[in-house]
C-alpha positions in Angstrom: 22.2 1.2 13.3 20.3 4.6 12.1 24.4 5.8 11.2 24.1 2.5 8.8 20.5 3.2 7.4 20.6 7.1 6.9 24.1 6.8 5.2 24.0 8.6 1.7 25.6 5.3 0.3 22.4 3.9 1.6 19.7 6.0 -0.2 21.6 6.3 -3.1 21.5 2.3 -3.2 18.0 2.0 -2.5 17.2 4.8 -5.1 19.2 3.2 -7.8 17.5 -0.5 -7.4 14.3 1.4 -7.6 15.4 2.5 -10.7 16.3 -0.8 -11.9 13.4 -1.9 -11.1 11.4 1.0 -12.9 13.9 0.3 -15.5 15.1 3.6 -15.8 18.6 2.5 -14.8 21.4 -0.4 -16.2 24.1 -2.5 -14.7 24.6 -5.7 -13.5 22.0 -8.3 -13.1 19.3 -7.3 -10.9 19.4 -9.8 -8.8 22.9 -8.7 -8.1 21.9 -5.2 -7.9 19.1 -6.4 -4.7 21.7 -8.5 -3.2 23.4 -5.4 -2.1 20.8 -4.5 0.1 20.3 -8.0 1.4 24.0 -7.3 2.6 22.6 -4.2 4.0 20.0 -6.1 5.7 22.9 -8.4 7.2 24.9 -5.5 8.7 21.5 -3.8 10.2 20.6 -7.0 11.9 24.2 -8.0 13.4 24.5 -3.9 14.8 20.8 -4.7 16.5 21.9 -7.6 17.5 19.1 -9.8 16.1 19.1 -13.2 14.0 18.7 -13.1 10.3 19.1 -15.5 7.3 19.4 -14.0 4.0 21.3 -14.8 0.6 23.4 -12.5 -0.5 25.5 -11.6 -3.6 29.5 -13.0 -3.1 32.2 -10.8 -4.9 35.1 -13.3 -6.0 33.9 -15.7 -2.8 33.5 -12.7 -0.1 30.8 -10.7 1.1 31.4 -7.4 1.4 29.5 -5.8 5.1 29.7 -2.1 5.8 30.0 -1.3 9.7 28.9 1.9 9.3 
């Protein structure tokens, strides 16, 4: 799970919602932006091994899960 959470993908991710947020940054919806790391959220909880429930964004009916 830590190979999931400290990949640079990762940061760079979080970084660039913040920026959304801030409004410093465009692109898609932000809800759709935040959805990524819901999906990032998924994958961390399924490596633990623990149960989790969360809505995430669907690209052309699939959701896309890193493994790490």
């Amino acid at each position: 799970m830590d190979r999931l959470l400290l990949a640079p993908a990762t940061g760079g991710r979080i970084a660039h919602v913040l920026r959304r947020v801030r409004g410093t940054a465009a692109g898609p919806p932000l809800w759709a932006d935040a959805g990524h790391l819901c999906c990032l959220a998924v994958s961390a909880s399924l490596r633990a091994g623990t149960e989790a429930e969360l809505r995430v964004p669907l690209t052309d009916g699939a959701v896309c899960l890193r493994s790490g």
